[in-house]
C-alpha positions in Angstrom: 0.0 0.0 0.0 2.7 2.6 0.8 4.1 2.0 -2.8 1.0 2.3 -4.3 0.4 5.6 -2.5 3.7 6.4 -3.7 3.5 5.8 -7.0 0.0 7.9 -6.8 1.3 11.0 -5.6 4.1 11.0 -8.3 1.7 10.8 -11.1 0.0 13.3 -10.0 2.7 15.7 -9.5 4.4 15.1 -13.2 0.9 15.4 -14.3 0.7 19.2 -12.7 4.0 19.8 -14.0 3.4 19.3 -17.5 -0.4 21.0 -17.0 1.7 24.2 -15.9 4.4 24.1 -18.4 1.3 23.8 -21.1 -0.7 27.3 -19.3 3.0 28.8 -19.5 3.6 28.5 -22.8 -0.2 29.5 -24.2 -0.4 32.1 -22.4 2.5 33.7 -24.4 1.0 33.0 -27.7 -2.6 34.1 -27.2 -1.2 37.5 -25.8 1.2 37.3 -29.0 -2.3 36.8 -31.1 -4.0 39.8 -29.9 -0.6 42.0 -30.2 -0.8 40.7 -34.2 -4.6 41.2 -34.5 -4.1 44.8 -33.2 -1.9 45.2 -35.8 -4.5 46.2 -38.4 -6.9 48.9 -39.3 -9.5 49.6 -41.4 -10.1 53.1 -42.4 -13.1 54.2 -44.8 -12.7 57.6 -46.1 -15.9 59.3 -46.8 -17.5 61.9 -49.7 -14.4 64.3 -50.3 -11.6 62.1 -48.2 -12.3 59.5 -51.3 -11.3 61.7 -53.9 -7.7 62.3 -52.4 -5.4 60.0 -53.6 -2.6 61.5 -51.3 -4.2 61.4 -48.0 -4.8 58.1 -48.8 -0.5 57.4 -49.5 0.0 59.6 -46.3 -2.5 57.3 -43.6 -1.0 53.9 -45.4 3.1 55.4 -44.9 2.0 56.9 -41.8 0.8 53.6 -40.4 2.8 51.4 -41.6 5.6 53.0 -39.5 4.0 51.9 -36.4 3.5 48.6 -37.6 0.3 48.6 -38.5 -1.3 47.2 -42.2 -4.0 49.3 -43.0 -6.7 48.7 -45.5 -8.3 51.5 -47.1 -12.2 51.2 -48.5 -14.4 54.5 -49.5 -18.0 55.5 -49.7 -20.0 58.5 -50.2 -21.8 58.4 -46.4 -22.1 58.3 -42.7 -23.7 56.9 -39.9 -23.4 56.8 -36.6 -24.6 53.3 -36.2 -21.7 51.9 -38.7 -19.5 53.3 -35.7 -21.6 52.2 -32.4 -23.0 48.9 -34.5 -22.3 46.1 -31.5 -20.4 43.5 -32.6 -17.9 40.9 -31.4 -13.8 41.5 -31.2 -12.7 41.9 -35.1 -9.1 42.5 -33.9 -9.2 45.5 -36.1 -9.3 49.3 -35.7 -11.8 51.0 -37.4 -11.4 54.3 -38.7 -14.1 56.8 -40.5 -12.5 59.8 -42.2 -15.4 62.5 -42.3 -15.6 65.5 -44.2 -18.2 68.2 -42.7 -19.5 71.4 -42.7 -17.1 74.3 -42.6 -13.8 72.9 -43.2 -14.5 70.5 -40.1 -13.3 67.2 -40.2 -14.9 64.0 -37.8 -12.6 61.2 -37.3 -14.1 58.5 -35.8 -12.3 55.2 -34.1 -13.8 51.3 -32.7 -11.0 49.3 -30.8 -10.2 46.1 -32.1 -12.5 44.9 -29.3 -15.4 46.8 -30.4 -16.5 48.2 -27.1 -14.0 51.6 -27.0 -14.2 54.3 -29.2 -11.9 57.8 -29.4 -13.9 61.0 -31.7 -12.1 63.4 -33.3 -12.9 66.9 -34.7 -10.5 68.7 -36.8 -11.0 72.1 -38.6 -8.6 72.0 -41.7 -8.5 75.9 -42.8 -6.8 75.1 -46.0 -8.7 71.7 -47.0 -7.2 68.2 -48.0 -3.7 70.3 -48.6 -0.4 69.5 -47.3 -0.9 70.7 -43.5 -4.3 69.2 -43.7 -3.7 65.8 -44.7 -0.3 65.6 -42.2 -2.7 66.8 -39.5 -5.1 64.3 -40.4 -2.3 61.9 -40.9 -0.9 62.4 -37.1 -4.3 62.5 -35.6 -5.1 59.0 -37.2 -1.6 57.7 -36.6 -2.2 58.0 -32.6 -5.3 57.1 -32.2 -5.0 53.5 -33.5 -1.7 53.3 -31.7 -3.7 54.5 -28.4 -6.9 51.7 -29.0 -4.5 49.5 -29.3 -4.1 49.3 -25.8 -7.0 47.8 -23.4 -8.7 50.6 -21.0 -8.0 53.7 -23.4 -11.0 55.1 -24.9 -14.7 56.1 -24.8 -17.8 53.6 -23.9 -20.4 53.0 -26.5 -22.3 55.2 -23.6 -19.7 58.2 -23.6 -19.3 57.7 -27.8 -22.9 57.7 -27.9 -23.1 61.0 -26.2 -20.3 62.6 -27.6 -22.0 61.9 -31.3 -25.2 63.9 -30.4 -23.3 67.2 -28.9 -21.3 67.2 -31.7 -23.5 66.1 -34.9 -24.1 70.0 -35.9 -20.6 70.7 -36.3 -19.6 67.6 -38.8 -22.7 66.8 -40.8 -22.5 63.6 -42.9 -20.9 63.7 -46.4 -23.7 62.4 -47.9 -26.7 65.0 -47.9 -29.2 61.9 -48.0 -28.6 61.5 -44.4 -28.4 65.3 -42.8 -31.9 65.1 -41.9 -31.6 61.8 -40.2 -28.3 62.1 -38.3 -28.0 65.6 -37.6 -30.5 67.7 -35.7 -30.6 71.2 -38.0 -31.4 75.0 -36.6 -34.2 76.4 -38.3 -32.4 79.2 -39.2 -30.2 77.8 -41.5 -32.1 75.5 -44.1 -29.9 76.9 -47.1 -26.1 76.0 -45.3 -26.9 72.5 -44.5 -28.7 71.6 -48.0 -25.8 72.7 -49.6 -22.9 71.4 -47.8 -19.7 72.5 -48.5 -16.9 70.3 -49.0 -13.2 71.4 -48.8 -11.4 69.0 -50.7 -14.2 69.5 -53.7 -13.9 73.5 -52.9 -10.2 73.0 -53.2 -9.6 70.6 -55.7 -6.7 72.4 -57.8 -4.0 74.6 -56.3 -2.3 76.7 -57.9 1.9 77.1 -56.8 4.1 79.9 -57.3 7.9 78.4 -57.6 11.2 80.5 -56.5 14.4 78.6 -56.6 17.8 79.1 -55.6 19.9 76.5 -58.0 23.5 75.2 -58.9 23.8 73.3 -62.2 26.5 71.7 -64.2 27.1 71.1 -67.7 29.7 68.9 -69.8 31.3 70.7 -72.8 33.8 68.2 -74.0 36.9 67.1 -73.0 38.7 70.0 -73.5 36.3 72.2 -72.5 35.6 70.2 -69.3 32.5 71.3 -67.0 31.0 74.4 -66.9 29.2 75.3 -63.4 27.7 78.0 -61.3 24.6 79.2 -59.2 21.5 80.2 -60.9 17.8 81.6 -60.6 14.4 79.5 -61.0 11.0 80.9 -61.2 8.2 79.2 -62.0 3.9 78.5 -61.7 2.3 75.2 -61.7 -0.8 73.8 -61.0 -1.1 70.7 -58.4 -4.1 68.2 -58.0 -3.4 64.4 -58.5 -0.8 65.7 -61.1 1.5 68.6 -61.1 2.1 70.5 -64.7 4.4 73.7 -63.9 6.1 76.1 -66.5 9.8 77.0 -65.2 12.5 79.8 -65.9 15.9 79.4 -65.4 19.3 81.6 -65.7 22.6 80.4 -64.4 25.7 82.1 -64.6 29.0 79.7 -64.6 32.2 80.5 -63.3 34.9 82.1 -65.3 36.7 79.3 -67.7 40.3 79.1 -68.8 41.1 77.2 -72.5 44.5 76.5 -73.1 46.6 75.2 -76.9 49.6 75.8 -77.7 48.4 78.0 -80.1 45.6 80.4 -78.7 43.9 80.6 -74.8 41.3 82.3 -74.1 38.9 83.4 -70.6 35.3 82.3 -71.3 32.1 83.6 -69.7 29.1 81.8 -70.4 25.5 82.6 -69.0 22.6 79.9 -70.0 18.8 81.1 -70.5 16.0 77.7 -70.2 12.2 77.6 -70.3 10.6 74.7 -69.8 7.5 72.6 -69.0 7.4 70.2 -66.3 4.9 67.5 -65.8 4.7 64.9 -63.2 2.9 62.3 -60.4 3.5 62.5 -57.2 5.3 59.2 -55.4 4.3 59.9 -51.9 2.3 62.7 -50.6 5.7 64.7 -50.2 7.7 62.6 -53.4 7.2 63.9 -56.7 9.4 62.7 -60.0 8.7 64.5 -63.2 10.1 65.1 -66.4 11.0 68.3 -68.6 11.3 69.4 -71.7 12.5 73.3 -73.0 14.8 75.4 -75.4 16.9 77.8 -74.6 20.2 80.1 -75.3 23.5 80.0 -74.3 25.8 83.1 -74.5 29.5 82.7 -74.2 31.6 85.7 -74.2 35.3 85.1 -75.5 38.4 86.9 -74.9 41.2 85.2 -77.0 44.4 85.6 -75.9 48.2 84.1 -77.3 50.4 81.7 -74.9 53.9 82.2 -74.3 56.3 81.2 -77.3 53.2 81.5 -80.1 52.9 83.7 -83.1 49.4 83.6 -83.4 47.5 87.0 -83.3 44.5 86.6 -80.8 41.5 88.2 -82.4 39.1 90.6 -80.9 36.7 89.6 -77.9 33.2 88.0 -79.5 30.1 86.7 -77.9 28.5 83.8 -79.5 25.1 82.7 -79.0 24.2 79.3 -79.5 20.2 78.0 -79.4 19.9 74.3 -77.6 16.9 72.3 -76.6 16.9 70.2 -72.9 15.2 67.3 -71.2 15.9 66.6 -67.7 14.3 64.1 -65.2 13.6 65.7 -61.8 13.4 64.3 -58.0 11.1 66.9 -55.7 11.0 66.6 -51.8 8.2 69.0 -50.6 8.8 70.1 -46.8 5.8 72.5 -46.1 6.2 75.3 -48.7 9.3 73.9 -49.6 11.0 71.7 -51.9 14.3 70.4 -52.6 15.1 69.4 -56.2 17.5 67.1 -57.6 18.1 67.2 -61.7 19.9 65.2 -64.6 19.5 65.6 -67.8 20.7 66.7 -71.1 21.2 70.0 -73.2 21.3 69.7 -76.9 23.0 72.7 -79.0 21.3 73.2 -82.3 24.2 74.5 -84.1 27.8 73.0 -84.4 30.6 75.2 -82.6 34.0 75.6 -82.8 36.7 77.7 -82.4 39.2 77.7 -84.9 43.0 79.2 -86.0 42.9 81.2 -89.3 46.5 80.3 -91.3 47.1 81.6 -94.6 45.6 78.9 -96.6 43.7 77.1 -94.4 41.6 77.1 -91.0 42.3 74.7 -87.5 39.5 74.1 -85.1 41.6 73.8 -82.1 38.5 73.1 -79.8 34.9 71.6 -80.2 31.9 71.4 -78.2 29.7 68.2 -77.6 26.9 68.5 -79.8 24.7 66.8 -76.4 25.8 68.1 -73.2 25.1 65.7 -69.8 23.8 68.1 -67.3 23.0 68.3 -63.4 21.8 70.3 -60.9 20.5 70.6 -57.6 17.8 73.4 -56.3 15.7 74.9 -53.1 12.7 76.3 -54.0 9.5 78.3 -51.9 6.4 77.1 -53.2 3.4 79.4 -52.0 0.1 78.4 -52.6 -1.2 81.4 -55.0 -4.7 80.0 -55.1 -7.3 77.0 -55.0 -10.5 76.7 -57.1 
């Protein structure tokens, strides 16, 4: 009997052994589950929100910086009960993106849980522009980072509440439903049957463009590169597109062209106009290409080296027509943008400067007919207007 016993209580000890070793390592896992099912969100941008391809780029970057994989779905409507509808844990945020009545924007969030909810109300002075969307953008960005987290949050009491005081500020996108889910002062019948949306109000900007540049240019071997600093200015209209016509003067540095027969000093300023058209990457990316003509005018003073009995002749300027194309990287930071070219300049007329002997002519130097090109630029790009 005493063995028996014994051989009882062992069992039963290995047996709660293993039991707790099992709890141990589940516990673990399911905690690691809900940390992965948090890890998405659902966000349904409404009426104008839709339409803008860049706040759309800006939520998805923004997000996926924390970690988080976000759908994106759209519809012309909202309704409070697609927020407060009861249902079980989804392990996803939810997010509604609400455009409303005098540039006022609802943001609305569910936890993944479906029982906590955070409301947002943002007033966007200029519309869906840059500072709007990166408003929106941050505002979003948090807020699925803080429901994320049990205990943080509104009940579907407090949400419920908080939707009625503030329903007059953000009517729905969809005028079908004002009279349903917002209660509407008398007074103004006209204002809410014509709701105004920003993003439609503000659909295309136009930019002004003012840019300090520095740009290079290949003349040949002999020649070598001609560089120096140089003016931009410029207006363009931006929507899910930017076109933009562009002026540019640079003036290089003094060069120094040395045979053994003739030098000379040559000063060379370098007229452009052209168009640019482009997408944007990212909300703040843009790559676009141009196209242009122009003029470059190269003043000459000949001169003679030491130990040649050539006669240098007078100082000329020359003026030589050339067309461009140039493929162009833009990083916008607020009003500003930082450009980075490459391209090419193409002289229409053949150059060269020559020695005149008594029978016969020399060219002693010869441009590249195509010229490799670069340049690099800061520009301050106000908005001018939207319509």
């Amino acid at each position: 009997m005493p063995r028996a016993r014994f051989g009882l209580s062992l069992c039963l000890a290995l047996s709660s052994g293993v039991l707790t070793v099992a709890l141990a390592r589940a516990e673990p896992a399911s905690r690691g589950d809900r940390e992965a099912a948090g890890s998405n969100a659902n966000i349904v941008l409404v009426g104008a929100a839709a339409r803008d391809s860049e706040l759309q780029a800006l939520l998805g970057e923004l997000l996926a910086r924390r970690g988080v994989h976000a759908s994106i779905s759209k519809q012309d409507g909202f309704g409070r009960e697609q927020l407060l509808h009861a249902e079980e844990r989804s392990g996803v945020v939810l997010v509604f993106v609400v455009p409303g009545l005098d540039g006022y924007v609802g943001l609305y969030f569910r936890a993944p849980d479906g029982q906590r909810f955070l409301l947002r109300n943002v007033l966007l002075r200029g519309g869906f522009d840059d500072v709007g969307r990166e408003l929106v953008g941050q505002v979003v960005e948090t807020a699925v980072a803080s429901l994320q987290h049990a205990g943080d949050g509104l009940t579907r009491e407090q949400a419920q509440l908080a939707l009625a005081k503030e329903a007059p500020a953000t009517a729905p996108a969809n005028p079908a439903e004002i009279a349903s889910t917002v209660r509407v002062p008398a007074r103004a019948p006209a204002k809410v049957a014509q709701p105004r949306s920003p993003q439609h109000a503000r659909a295309n900007a136009l930019e002004g463009w003012l840019a300090l540049r520095y740009g290079a240019v290949a003349f040949g071997a002999r020649l070598g590169i001609a560089h120096g600093p140089g003016l931009e200015l410029g207006l363009g209209l931006k929507r899910n597109y930017l076109l933009r016509g562009r002026m540019t003067f640079e003036r290089d540095f003094p060069q120094s062209l040395g045979t053994s027969l003739v030098a000379a000093e040559l000063s060379r300023t370098r007229w452009r106009l052209a168009a640019d058209a482009g997408l944007p990457l990212t909300s703040r990316h843009f790559l676009l290409v141009s196209l242009g003509v122009g003029q470059d005018r190269l003043h000459v003073v000949p001169s003679t080296p030491a130990g040649s009995d050539v006669a240098p002749a007078r100082d000329f300027l020359d003026q030589a027509p050339v067309a461009l194309a140039e493929l162009r990287y833009e990083a916008a930071f607020g009003p500003f943008r930082v450009a980075a070219v490459l391209g090419a300049d193409f002289s229409l007329v053949e150059t060269h400067y020559d020695v005149a002997h008594a029978t016969e002519r020399e060219s002693v130097v010869k441009p590249w007919l195509v010229r490799p090109s670069a340049g690099v630029a800061l520009a301050f790009c106000p908005r001018l207007a939207t319509f």
